[in-house]
N, C-alpha and C positions, 0 to 999 in steps of 0.2 A: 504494500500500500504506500502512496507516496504521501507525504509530512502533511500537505494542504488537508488532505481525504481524512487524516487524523487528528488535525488541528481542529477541523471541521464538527469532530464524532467527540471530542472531548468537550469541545463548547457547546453543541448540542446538548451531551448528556448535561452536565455543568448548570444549564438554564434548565432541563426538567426536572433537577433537581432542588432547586430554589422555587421554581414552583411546587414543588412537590411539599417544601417546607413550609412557603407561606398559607396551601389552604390547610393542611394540617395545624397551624396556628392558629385559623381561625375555628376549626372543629375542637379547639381548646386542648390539643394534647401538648405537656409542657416540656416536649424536647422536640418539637419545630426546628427551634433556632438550629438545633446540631445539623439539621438538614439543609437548610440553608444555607450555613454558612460554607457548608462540605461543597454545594452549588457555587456558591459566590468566590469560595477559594478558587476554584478551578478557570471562572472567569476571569478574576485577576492574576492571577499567574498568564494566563493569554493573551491578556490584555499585556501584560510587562514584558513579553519575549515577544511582543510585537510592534512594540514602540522601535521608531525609525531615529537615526540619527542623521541630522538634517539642518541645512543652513536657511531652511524655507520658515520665514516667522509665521506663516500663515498655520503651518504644517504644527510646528512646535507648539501654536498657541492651543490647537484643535487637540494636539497631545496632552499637552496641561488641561484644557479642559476634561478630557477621557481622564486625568488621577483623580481630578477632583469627582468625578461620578463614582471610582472606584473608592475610596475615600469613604463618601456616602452609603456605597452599597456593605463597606464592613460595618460601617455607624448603624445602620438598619439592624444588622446582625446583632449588634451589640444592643441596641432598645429589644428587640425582641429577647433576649435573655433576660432583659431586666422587668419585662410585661411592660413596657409602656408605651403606647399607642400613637407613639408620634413616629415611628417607622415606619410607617405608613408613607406620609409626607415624605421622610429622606430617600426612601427609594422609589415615591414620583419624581422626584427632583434629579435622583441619579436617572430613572428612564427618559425623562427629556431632554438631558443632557448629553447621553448615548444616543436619542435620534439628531439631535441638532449636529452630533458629531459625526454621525454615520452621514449624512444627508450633505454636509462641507466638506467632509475628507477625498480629498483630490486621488481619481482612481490610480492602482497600481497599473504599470506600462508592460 
């Protein structure tokens, strides 16, 4: 299998996995968070072995913006251990962040 095809299978699984945690948060079982966060690891590790090094500010800034969503998305992690319901809002904030950034980031060549 070539790196793209499993970069692809681990960020997939990665996100059904974070979904997988937060409706189990709300069906109130209180190890959610461990699932999610087991999701959320795996998008950030992909998210950081995918970051370009780059003289493009445009490029760099859209990067800083992707830490600061990932940033977010462990803060999420972290309120949902703590039961507090404002996780919610930090991982809307990190998903509009991640489209704004997917939707700007200038295609690979």
């Amino acid at each position: 299998m070539s790196k793209s095809v499993i970069t692809n299978s681990i960020y997939l699984l990665s996100g059904i996995l974070a979904d997988i945690g937060v409706v189990l948060y709300f069906f109130g079982n209180e190890h959610a968070f461990i699932v999610f966060c087991i999701g959320a690891a795996g998008m950030i590790a992909l998210r950081v072995m995918s970051f370009k090094h780059t003289d493009d500010f445009r490029v760099r800034r859209l990067q800083n913006t992707q830490f600061i969503s990932t940033l977010l998305m462990l803060f999420s992690g972290y309120l949902m251990y703590r039961q507090n319901d404002i996780w919610v809002l930090t991982l809307m904030i990190s998903a509009v962040l991640d489209l704004v950034v997917m939707l700007r980031m200038p295609k690979n060549d």
